[in-house]
C-alpha positions as CSV (number, residue, x, y, z in Angstrom):
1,X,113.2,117.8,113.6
2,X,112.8,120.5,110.7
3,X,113.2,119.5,107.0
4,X,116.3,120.4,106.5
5,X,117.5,118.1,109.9
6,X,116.2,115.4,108.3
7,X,117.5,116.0,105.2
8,X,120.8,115.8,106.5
9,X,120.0,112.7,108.7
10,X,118.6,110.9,105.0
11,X,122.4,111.9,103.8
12,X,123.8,110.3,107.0
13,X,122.1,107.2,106.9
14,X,122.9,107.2,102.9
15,X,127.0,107.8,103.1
16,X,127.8,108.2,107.0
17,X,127.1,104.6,107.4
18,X,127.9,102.5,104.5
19,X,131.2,101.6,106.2
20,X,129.3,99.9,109.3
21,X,129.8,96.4,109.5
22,X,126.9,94.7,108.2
23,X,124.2,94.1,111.4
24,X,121.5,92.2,109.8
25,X,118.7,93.9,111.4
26,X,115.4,94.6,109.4
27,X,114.5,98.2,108.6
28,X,111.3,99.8,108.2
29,X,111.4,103.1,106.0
30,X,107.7,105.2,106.7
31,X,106.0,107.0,104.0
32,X,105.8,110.7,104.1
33,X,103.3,111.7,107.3
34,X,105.6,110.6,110.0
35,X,105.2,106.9,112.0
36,X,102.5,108.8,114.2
37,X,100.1,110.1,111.8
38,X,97.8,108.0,113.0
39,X,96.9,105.7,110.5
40,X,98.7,103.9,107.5
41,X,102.4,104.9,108.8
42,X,101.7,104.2,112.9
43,X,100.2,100.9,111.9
44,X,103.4,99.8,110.3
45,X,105.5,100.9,113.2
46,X,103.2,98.7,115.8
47,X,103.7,95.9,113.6
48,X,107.6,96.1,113.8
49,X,107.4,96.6,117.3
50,X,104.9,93.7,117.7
51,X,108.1,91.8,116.4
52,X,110.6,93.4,118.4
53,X,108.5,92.7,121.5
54,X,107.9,88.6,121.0
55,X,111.5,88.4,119.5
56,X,113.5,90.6,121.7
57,X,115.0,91.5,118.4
58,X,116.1,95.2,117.3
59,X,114.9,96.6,114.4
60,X,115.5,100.4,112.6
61,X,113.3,102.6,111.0
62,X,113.5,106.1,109.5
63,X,111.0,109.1,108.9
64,X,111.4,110.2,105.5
65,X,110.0,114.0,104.7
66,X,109.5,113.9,100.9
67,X,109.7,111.1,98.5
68,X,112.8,112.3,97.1
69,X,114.4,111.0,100.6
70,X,113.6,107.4,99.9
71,X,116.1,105.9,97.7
72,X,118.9,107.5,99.8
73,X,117.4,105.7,103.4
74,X,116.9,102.6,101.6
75,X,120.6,102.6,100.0
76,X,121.2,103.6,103.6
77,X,119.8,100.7,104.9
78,X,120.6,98.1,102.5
79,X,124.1,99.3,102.5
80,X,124.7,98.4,106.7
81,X,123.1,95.2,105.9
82,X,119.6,95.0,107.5
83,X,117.2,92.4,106.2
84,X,114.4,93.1,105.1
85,X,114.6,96.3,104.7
86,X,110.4,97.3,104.5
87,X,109.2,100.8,102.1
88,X,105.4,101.7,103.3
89,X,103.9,103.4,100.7
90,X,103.0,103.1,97.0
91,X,104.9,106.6,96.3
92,X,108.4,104.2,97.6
93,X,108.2,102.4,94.1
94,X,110.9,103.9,92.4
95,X,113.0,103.8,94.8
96,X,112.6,100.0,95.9
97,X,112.7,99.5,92.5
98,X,116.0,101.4,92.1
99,X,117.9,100.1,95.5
100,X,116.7,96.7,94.9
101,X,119.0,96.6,91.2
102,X,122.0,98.3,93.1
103,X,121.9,95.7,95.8
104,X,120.9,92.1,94.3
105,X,121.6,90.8,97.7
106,X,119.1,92.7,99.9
107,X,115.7,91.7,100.2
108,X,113.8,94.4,100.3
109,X,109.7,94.7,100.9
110,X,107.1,97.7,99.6
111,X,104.0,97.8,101.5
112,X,101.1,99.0,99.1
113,X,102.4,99.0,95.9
114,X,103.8,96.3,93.2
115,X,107.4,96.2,92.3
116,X,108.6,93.1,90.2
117,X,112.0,92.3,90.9
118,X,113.8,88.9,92.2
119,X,114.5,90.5,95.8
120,X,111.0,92.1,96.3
121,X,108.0,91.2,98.0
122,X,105.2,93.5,97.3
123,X,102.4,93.5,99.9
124,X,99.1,94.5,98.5
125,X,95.5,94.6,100.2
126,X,91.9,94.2,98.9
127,X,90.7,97.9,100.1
128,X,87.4,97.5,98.4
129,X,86.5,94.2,100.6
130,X,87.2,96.7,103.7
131,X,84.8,99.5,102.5
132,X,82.4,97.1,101.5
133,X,81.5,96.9,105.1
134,X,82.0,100.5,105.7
135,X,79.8,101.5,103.1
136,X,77.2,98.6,105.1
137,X,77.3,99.8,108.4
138,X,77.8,103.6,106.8
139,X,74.5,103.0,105.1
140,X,72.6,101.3,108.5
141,X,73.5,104.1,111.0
142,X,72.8,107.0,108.5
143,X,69.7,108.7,109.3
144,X,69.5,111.3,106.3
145,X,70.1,108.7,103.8
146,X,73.2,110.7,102.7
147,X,76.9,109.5,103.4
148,X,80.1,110.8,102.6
149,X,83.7,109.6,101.4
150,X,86.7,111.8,102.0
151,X,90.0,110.3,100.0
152,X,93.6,111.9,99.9
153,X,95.4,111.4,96.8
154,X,93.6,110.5,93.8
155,X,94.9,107.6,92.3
156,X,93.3,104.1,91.7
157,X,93.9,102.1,95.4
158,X,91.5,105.2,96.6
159,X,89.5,104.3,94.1
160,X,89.1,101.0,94.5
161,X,88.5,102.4,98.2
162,X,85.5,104.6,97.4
163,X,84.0,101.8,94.7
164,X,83.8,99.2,97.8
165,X,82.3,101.9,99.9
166,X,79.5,102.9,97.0
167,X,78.8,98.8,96.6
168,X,78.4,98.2,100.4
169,X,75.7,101.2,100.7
170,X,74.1,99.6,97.9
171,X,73.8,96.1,99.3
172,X,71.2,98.0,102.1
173,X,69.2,100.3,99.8
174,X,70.4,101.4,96.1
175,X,68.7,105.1,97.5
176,X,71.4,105.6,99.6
177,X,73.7,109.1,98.3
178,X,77.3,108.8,98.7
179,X,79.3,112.4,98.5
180,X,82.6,111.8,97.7
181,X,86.3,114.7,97.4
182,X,89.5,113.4,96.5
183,X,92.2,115.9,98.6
184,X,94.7,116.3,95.9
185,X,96.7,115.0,93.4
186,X,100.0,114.4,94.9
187,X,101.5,112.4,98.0
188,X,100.7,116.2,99.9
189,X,96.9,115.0,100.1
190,X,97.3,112.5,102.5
191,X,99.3,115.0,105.3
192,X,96.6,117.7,105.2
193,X,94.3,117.6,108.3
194,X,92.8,121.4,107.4
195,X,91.7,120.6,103.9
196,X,90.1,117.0,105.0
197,X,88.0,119.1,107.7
198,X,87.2,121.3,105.3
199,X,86.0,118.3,102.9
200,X,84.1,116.9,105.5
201,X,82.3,120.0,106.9
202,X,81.2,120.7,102.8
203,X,79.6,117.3,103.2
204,X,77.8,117.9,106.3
205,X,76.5,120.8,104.6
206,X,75.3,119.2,102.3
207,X,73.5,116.3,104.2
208,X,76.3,113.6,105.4
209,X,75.7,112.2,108.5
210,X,78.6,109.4,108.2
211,X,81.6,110.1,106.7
212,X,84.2,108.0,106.5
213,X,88.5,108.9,106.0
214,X,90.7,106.9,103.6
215,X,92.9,109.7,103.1
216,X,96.0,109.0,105.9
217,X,97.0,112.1,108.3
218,X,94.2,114.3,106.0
219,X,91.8,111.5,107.8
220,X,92.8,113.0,111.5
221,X,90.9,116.4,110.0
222,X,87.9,114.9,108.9
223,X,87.2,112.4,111.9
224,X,87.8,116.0,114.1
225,X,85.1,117.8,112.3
226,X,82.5,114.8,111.9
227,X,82.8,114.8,115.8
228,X,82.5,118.2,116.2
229,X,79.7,118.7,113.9
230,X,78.0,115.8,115.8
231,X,77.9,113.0,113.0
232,X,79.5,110.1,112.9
233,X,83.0,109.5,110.8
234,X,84.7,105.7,110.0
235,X,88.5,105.5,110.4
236,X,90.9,103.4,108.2
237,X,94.3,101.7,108.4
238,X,94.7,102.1,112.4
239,X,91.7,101.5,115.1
240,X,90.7,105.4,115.3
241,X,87.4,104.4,117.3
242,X,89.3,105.9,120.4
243,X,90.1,109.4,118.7
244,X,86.5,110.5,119.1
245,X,84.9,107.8,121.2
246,X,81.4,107.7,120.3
247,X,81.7,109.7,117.0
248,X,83.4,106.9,115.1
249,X,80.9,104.4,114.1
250,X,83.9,102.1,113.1
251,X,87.6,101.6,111.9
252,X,88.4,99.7,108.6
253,X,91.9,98.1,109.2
254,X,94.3,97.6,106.8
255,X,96.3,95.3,108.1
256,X,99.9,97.3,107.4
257,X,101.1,95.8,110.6
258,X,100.6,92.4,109.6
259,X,102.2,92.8,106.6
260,X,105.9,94.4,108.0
261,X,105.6,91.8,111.1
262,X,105.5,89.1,108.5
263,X,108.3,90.3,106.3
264,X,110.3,90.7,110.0
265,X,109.2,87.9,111.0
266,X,110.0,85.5,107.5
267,X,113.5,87.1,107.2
268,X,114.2,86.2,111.0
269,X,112.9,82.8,110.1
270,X,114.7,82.1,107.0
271,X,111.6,81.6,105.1
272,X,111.2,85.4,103.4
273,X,110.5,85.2,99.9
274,X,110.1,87.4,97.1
275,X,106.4,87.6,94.8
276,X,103.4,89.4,95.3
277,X,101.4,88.7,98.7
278,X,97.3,90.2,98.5
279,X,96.2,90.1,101.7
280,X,92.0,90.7,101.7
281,X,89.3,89.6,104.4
282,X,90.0,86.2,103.7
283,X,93.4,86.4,104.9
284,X,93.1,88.8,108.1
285,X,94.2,91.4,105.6
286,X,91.1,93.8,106.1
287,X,89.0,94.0,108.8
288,X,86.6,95.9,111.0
289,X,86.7,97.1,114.6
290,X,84.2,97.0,117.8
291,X,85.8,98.2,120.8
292,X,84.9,100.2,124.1
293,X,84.6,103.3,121.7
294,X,82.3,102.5,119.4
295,X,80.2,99.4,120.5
296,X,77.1,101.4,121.5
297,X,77.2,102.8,117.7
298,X,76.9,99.1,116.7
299,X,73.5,97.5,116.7
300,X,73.3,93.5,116.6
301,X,71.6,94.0,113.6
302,X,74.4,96.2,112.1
303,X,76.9,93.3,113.5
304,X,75.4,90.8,112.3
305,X,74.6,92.5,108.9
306,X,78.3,93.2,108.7
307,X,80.1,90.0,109.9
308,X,77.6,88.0,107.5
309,X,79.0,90.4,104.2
310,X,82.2,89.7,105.2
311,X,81.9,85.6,105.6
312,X,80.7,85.8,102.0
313,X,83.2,88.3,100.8
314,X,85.7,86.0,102.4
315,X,84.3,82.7,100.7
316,X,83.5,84.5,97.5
317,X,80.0,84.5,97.4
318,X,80.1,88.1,97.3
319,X,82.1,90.0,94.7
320,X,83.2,93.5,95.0
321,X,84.1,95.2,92.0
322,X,87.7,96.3,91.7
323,X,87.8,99.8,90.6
324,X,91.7,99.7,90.3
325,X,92.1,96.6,88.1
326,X,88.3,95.9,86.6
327,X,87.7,99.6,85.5
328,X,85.6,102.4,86.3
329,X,82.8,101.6,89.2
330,X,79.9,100.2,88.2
331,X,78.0,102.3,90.5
């Protein structure tokens, strides 16, 4: 579908529909990247369909191709009655925000970002517990004693991404180099495959031999040329171990389709309720993947390494700076 089809499709959903007799479904509106980019968006999507498959249930969803499309599929959606209807995406803010005044009613969800308002339930994650292990098993497999961070926007959740990273390294030798490029500065950086290839090949260059991708679709770039360069890359949000079996050390999970099945899920139940909700390690917020695809990467002593890190993470033994609320990385 080209832009300006979906453009018209946003005004559809927006106006077209209002009329509809309510249907009480829940609705799922993606960030910009499409539901199969492969990481932050796709992972929602399995979550809602996770939900339709135990519950037999229907649900709707919509593709939006610039932020500017939000508040009209959200109105959209609010408007025929769904519940809950789900934004993924911090840059969906202002328009939960918005919708959510125009209809008190609705209970609407925003994965990723905080929006304080009596019918919103803000889903947020501990990143920096995630990369913590990344950075770990980062550190462990590199042979060069050089690593490498590609992010997509610039703003503080990656942040807080690249800080967890930078302490996890640290835990297994404070010699260990960590390259790190932010994309861009706008929601464009994280739907640019290209330029994330092009990040990662400039850290190659210069030494990387694990890199990992917290940077959404730009992430599909830089696991494609860690693979092709011969190095090793870490996914995040989805399992990616299967994109380049054998050339992704690991996946770092957050766990965006836990979050929109349990705002399905809630509503469904009659026990949905508006706050804040931060899911980390501790709650099966984060985590890390061994699979088919990458086990042979994984050493015992990397496993072990890792799941111990996380146990103490989890039961606060271990305390990972947060670069988004505690100020600047201490590293």
């Amino acid at each position: 579908m080209t832009p300006i089809q979906k453009t018209v499709a946003v005004l559809a959903l927006a106006a077209g529909l209002v009329a509809t007799p309510a249907l009480g479904e829940p609705a799922l509106v993606y960030s910009v990247g499409g539901k199969f980019d492969g990481s932050f968006n796709e992972a929602a999507f399995r979550g809602a369909e996770r939900f339709s498959a135990e519950t037999g249930e229907p649900y709707r969803d919509f593709e939006i191709v610039r932020d500017a499309d939000s508040l009209q599929a959200l109105r959209g959606f609010a408007a025929r009655g769904a519940e809950p209807v789900v934004a993924i995406g911090y840059n969906q803010a202002a328009a939960v925000a918005s919708a959510s005044k125009d209809f008190p009613q609705t209970d609407f969800s925003i994965v990723d970002m905080v929006v304080e308002a009596p019918n919103v339930r803000s889903v947020v994650f501990r990143e920096h517990e995630g990369s913590y292990i990344a950075g770990l098993l980062a550190a462990m497999a590199s042979k060069t004693g050089t690593i490498g961070f590609v992010g997509g926007m610039d703003i503080p959740i990656i942040r807080r991404f690249l800080c967890g990273y930078r302490q996890g390294a640290a835990s297994v030798s404070p010699d260990i180099r960590v390259l790190f490029n932010m994309t861009g500065d706008t929601p464009a950086a994280f739907a640019d495959p290209a330029r994330g290839a092009e990040l990662a090949r400039g850290q190659i260059n210069r030494g990387a031999d694990v890199i990992i991708q917290a940077a959404g679709g730009t992430g599909i770039g830089v696991l494609q040329a860690v693979a092709d360069a011969g190095v090793l890359g870490i996914g995040t949000d989805s399992n990616q171990n299967g994109l380049y079996p054998g050339r992704v050390l690991t996946s770092i999970r957050k766990r965006v389709d836990v979050a929109v099945y349990r705002n399905f899920a809630d509503a469904k139940a009659g026990t949905w309720s508006a706050g804040i909700e931060v899911l980390g390690l501790a709650e099966g917020g984060m985590d890390w993947v061994i699979d088919d695809n990458n086990r042979a990467l994984v050493t015992a002593q990397m496993e072990a390494a890792a799941g111990e890190a996380a146990a103490r993470i989890a039961d606060g033994t271990i305390t990972v700076h947060d670069a988004a609320s505690e100020g600047e990385c201490p590293l």
